[in-house]
C-alpha positions, 0 to 999 in steps of 0.5 A, a space after each residue: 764178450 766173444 760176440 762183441 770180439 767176433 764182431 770186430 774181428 768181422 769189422 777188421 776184415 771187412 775195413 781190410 777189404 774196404 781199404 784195399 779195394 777201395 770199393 763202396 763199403 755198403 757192398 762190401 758190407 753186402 758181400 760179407 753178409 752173403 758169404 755163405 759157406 758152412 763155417 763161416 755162417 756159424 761164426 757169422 752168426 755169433 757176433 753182435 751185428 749193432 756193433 759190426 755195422 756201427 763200427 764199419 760204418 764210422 771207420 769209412 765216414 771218419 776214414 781222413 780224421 781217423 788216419 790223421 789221428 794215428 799219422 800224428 803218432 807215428 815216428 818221423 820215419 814212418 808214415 801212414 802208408 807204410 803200416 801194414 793193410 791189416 794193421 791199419 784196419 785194426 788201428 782204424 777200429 779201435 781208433 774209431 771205438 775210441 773217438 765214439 764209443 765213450 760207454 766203452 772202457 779205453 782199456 777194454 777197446 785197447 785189449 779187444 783190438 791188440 788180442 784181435 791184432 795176436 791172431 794175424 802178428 808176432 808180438 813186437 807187432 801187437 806191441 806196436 798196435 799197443 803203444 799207439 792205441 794207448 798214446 792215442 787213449 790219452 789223447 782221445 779220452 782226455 
């Protein structure tokens, strides 16, 4: 399982990256695979590269439908803009895992995503994340 996390957790920094550059994410894709310091090629190397690559690549083919989705969610006084960078990118994949990896178990993308989410927020933020994956799950995965 860490494989898989690590690569969401690769997946989260790249789509980061992707949205706040907005610079074509097959180089962005590039650049990461080429990012060649001693740490980080350990870490690089234990994580499922078929996930990574499907899950970026659907996030920046999906990117309209997949915001759509969670403006859809939000309260009235937020919008899509005003959620942080990181935690659009999070939402983003997990969305995505949920719309398109049905062989993936809703609780188990939802647990992957709000633990990944633990390691940049405090709790009422992961709490956040929560609440619109779960609302989304019930949508997505009817």
């Amino acid at each position: 399982m860490k494989v898989k996390r690590n690569a969401r957790l690769a997946a989260v920094q790249v789509i980061f990256q992707y949205y706040f550059s907005k610079a074509d994410i097959e180089n962005i894709v590039e650049e990461y695979h080429s990012f060649d310091f001693d740490h980080f090629q350990k870490k690089k190397s234990n994580y499922d590269k078929k996930l990574f690559t499907k899950i970026v690549s659907g996030v920046s083919k999906n990117e309209m439908n997949i915001r759509t989705l969670v403006e859809n969610n939000l309260s009235d006084n937020w919008n899509y803009e005003r959620i942080d960078p990181t935690m659009r990118s999070i939402l983003s994949l997990a969305v995505y895992e949920l719309s398109f990896c049905a062989k993936t178990p809703h609780k188990v993308i939802i647990d992957e995503y709000v633990t990944i989410a633990g390691f940049f927020f405090n709790k009422l933020n992961t709490g956040f994340i929560n609440g619109i994956l779960d609302n989304l799950s019930k949508k997505i995965r009817k």
